[in-house]
C-alpha positions in Angstrom: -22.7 -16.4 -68.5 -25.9 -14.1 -67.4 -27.3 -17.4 -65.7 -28.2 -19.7 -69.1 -28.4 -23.1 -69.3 -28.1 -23.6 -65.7 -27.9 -27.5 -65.1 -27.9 -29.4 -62.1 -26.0 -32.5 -62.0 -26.2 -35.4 -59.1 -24.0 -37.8 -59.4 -22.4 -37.2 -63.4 -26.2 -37.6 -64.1 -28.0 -34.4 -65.5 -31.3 -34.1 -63.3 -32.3 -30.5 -64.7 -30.9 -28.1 -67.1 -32.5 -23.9 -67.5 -32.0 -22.0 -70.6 -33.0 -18.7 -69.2 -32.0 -16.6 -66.0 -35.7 -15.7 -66.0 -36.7 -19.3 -64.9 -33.6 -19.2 -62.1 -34.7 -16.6 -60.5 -38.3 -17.3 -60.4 -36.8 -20.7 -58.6 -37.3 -23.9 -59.3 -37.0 -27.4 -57.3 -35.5 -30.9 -58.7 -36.0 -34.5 -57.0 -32.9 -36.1 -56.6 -32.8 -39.7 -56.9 -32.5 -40.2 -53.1 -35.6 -38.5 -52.4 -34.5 -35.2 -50.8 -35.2 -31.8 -52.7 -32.9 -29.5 -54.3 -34.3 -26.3 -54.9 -32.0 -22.8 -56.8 -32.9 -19.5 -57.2 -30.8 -16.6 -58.4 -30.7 -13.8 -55.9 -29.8 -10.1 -55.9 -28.3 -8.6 -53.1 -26.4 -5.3 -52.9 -25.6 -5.2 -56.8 -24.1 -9.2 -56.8 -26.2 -11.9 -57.6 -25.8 -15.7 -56.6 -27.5 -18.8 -56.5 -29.3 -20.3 -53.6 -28.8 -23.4 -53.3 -31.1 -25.2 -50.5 -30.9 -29.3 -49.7 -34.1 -30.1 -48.3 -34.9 -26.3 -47.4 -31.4 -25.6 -46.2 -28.3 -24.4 -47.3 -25.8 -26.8 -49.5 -22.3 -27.1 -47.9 -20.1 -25.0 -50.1 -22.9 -22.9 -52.4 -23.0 -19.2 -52.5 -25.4 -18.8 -49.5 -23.9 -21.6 -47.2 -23.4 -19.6 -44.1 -19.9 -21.3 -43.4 -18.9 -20.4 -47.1 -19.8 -17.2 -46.0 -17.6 -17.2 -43.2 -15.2 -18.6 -44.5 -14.7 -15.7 -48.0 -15.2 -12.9 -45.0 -12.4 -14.4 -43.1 -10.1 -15.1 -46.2 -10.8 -11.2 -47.7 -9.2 -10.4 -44.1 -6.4 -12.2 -45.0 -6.1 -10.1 -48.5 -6.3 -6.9 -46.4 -3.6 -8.1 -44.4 -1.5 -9.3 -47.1 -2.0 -5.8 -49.2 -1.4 -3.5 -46.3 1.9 -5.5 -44.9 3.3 -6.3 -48.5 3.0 -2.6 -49.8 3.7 -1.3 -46.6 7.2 -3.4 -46.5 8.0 -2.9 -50.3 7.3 1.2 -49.6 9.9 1.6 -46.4 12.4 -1.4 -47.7 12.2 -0.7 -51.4 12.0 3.4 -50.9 9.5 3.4 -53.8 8.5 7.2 -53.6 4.9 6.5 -55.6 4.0 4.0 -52.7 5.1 6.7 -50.4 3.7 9.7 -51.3 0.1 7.5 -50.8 0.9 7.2 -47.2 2.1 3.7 -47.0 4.6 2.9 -44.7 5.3 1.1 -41.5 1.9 2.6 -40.6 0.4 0.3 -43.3 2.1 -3.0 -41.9 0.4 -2.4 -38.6 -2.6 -2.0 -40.8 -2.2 -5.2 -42.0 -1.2 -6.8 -38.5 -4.7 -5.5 -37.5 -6.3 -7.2 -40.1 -4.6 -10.6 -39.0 -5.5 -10.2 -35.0 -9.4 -9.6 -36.6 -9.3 -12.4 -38.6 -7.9 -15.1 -35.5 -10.9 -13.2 -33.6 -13.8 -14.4 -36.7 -11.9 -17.4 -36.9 -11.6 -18.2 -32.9 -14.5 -17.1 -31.9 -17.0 -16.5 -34.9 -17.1 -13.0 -34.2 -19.5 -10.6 -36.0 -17.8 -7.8 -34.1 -14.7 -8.5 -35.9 -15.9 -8.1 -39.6 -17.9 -5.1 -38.6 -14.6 -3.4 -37.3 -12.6 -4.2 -40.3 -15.5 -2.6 -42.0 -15.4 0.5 -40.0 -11.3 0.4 -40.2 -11.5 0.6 -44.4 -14.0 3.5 -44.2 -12.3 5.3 -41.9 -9.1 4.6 -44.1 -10.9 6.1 -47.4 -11.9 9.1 -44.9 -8.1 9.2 -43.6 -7.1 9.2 -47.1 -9.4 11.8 -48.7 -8.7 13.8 -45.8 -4.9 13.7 -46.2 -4.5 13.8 -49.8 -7.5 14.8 -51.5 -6.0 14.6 -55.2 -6.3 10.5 -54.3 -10.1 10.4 -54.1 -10.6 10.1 -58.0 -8.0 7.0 -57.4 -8.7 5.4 -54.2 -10.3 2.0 -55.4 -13.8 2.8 -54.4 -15.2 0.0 -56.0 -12.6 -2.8 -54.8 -13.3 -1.1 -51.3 -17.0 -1.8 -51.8 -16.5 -5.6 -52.9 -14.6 -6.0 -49.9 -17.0 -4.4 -47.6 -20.0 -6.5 -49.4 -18.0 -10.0 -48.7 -17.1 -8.8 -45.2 -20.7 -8.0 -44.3 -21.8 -11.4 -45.5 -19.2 -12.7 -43.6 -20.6 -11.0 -40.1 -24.2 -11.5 -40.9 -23.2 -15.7 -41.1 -21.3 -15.2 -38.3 -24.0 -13.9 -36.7 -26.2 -16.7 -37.7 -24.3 -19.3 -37.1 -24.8 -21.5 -33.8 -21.2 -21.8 -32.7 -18.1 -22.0 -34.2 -17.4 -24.7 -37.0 -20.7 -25.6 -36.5 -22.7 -26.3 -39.6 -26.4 -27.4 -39.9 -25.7 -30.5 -42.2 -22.9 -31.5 -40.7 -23.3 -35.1 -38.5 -23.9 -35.0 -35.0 -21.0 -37.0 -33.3 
């Protein structure tokens, strides 16, 4: 917790340990036992922090800053806002639940949803940055839509699950962005 006693393991063999947050984010580097470099440094960006994790100055398959990992939680927090939209949407109309109702949800929030699915095949198909920027721009036009239409919601309209989703669909663009094609990755072997 807080980023203490941060170790780093290769192999079931302890190379490093940390006992401070301090030390992580000042970085450090460790020698692996194969002679390439592991360096990790704890990050702040937009309120979250993470640890960077670089293999010989670039980014370790899987870590927090792995552009593919990236990708890949931007592509999977589509698939939430799909899942959300078409499931309350369905239990709303099917289930006539008045509470889900009187919130606007509806058939109009199952086409939502099915938006949110045709934007994720596009990030997935074609590593599209476009497509996380317009799911973006769809959820803040939503909030607007929503204030606008019921303003006695604002106090309640998730703000800060809004802004999570927003911050891992923006990392999701930017490694989209920065990627050189799709399911390419730099450590991956030529073939």
């Amino acid at each position: 917790m807080l980023w203490r006693n941060f170790a780093v393991s290769y192999q079931g063999q302890e190379i490093g340990r940390l006992n401070s947050s301090k030390a992580l984010k000042e970085g450090v580097t460790f020698a692996l036992p194969d002679g390439r470099n592991l360096s990790a440094q704890l990050q702040s960006s937009m309120g979250q922090q993470q640890v960077e994790l670089l293999l010989d100055g670039r980014p370790l398959p899987g870590s927090a800053t792995d552009p593919q990992q990236q990708l890949r939680q931007g592509r999977y927090m589509l698939w939430l806002v799909a899942a959300l939209n078409i499931g309350l949407g369905l239990v709303a109309e099917f289930g006539q639940v008045d509470a889900l109702q009187e919130l606007g949800m509806g058939y109009g929030t199952v086409g939502f949803g099915a938006l949110f699915i045709g934007l994720e095949w596009w990030a997935r198909t074609k590593q599209s940055p476009l497509a996380f920027y317009l799911a973006i721009g769809l959820l803040v036009f939503d909030v607007a839509a929503t204030v606008l239409m019921s303003p006695q919601s604002a106090g309640t309209g998730g703000w800060f699950l809004r802004f999570i989703i927003c911050m891992v669909l923006y990392r999701g663009a930017v490694a989209a962005k920065n990627l050189p094609g799709p399911s390419a990755h730099p450590l991956a072997p030529a073939e």
